[in-house]
C-alpha positions, 0 to 999 in steps of 0.5 A: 293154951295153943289151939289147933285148927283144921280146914276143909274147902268144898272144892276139895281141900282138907288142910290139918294143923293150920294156923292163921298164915294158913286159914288167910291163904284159903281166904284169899283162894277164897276170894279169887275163885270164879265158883259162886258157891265156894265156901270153907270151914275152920275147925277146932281140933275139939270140933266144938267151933266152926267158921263157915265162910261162904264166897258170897261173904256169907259167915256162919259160927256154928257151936253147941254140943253137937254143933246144932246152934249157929249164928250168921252175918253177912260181911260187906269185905273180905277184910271183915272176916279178919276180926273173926278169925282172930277171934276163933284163934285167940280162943275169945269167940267161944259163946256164952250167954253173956257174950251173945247180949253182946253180939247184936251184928248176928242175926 
């Protein structure tokens, strides 16, 4: 099953039917921006899974029925949003309770 994804940035941008060639290109925008509250979202078309990644490499997976549960990290590199992506991509970043167990690094 293909997921489709959307983007929204806070300075403007709102991008639909994106796929990770375009999610990495506002991560890199991300990164080269002076702004230091810059952040973005990636969004499933269900809008049931949401990245919210912040300049400051700030991560928030946010999910739930009404998107009322989140969980955050704090990224040392750019890079390690990677892993993340691709998770949410691949469909394997859906949360369960069995898996939450396994997600020590969110905090």
């Amino acid at each position: 099953m293909s997921q489709t994804f959307w983007i929204e940035t806070n300075w403007g941008t709102s991008i639909d039917n994106v796929g990770k060639k375009e999610i990495l290109s506002v991560l890199n925008e991300l990164s080269l921006t002076q702004n230091p509250s810059a952040a973005f979202w990636v969004v499933d078309k269900e809008g049931l899974n949401v990245l919210q990644i912040h300049k400051n490499l700030c991560l928030h997976y946010i999910y739930g029925e009404n998107l009322d549960r989140k969980l955050s990290i704090k990224l040392q590199k750019t890079e390690d949003c990677l892993y993340f992506i691709d998770q949410l991509i691949e469909g394997n970043f859906f949360v369960s309770q069995g898996n939450l167990d396994r997600m020590d690094f969110f905090q």
